[in-house]
N, C-alpha and C positions, 0 to 999 in steps of 0.2 A: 566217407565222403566229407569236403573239409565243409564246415558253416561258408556262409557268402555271405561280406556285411556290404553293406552297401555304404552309403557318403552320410546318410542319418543315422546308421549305427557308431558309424565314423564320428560323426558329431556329437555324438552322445558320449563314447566313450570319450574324446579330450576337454569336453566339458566337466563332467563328474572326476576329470583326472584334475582338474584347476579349482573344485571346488566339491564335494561328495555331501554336503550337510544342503543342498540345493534341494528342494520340493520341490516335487514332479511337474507342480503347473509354472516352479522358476526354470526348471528344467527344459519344460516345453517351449516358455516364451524363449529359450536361451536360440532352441535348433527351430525354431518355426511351424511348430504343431500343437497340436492339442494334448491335453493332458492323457490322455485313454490310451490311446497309439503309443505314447512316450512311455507311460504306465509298463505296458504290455511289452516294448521292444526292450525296456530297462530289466525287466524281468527273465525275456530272454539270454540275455546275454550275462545275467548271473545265474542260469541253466546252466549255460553253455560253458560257462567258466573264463569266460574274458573277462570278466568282473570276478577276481576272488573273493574280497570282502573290504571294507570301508572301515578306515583307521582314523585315529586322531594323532597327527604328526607332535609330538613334545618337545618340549625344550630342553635336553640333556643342560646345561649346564645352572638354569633356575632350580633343576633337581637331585643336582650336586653330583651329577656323574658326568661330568664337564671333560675328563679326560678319554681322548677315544685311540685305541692301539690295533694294529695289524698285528695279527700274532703267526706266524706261517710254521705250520706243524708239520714233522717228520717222523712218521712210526717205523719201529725197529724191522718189519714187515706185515704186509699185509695182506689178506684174504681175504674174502667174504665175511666170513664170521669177526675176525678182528675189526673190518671196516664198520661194519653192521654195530658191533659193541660199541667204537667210539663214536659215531652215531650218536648213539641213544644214552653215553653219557652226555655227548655235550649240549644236546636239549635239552638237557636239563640243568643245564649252568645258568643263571640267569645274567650273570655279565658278559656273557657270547650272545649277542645279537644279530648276529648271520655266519652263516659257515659253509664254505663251497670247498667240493671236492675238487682239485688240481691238478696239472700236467705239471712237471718242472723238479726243481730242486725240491720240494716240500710236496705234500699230499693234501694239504688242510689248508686254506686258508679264514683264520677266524678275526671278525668284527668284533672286538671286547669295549666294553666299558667300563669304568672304574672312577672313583670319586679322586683319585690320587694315584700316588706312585707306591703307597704304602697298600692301599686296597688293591693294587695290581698287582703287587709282590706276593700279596697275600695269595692271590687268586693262582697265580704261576705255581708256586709252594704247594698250597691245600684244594685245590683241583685238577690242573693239568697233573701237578707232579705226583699225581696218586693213579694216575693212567698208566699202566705197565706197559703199554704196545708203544710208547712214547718215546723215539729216540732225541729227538731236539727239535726247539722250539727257537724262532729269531722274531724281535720283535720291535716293529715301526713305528713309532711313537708322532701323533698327527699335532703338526704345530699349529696350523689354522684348515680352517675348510676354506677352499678356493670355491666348490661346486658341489652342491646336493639335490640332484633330483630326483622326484620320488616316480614321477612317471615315463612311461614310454615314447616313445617315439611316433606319433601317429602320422604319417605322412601326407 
């Protein structure tokens, strides 16, 4: 049976999504309650898992990984086992920061970072290019960000 949020769970969640370092009784004054209830329903809902966990958003480029690329992956074929494998190599690349499996021309789409064009070469060469299942890789190179939002869509 699915959870039912109601318009204060509703509120709680685009609140914590505009600001997640808020304590519960700024939380509360935020949606019009008291701290207990607020307490209680915020807790919920990191049960329930609409809440996965509370990040601190950084500044890639203060921390010298200023450059951000689309890298779109195509293995030679794929199965289970081979999916599952590159999987669990690229979690553990630390300059892939997100990686979605795809419909289309490619199979992979991966979010990279890199300080440069030299640390990205690097990374193509001495990470992807040690992936055997790996037939080609095309890559987007992001000139500016126009839009970055980190939360959903609460209607």
């Amino acid at each position: 049976m699915a959870d039912i949020l109601d318009e204060t769970d509703l509120q709680i969640l685009k609140t914590l999504q505009k600001n997640a370092k808020l304590t519960t009784k700024e939380l509360a004054d935020a949606v019009h309650l008291t701290p207990t209830p607020v307490f209680e329903r915020q807790k919920r809902l990191e049960r329930q898992g609409y809440i996965k966990k509370y990040v601190a958003i950084l500044d890639p480029e203060k921390l010298g990984q200023g450059m951000q690329v689309f890298c779109k992956v195509k293995l030679k074929h794929i199965n289970h086992e081979i999916a599952d494998s590159f999987v669990r190599r690229i979690q553990r690349i630390p300059e892939v920061t997100e990686c979605y499996n795809t419909s289309g021309a490619y199979d992979y789409l991966l979010k990279v970072r890199a300080r440069d064009m030299k640390q990205y070469q690097e990374f193509v060469l001495n990470k992807l290019g040690e992936i055997e299942s790996l037939a080609s890789i095309e890559s987007t190179f992001v000139m500016s960000e126009v839009k970055q939002n980190y939360g959903i869509h609460i209607g």
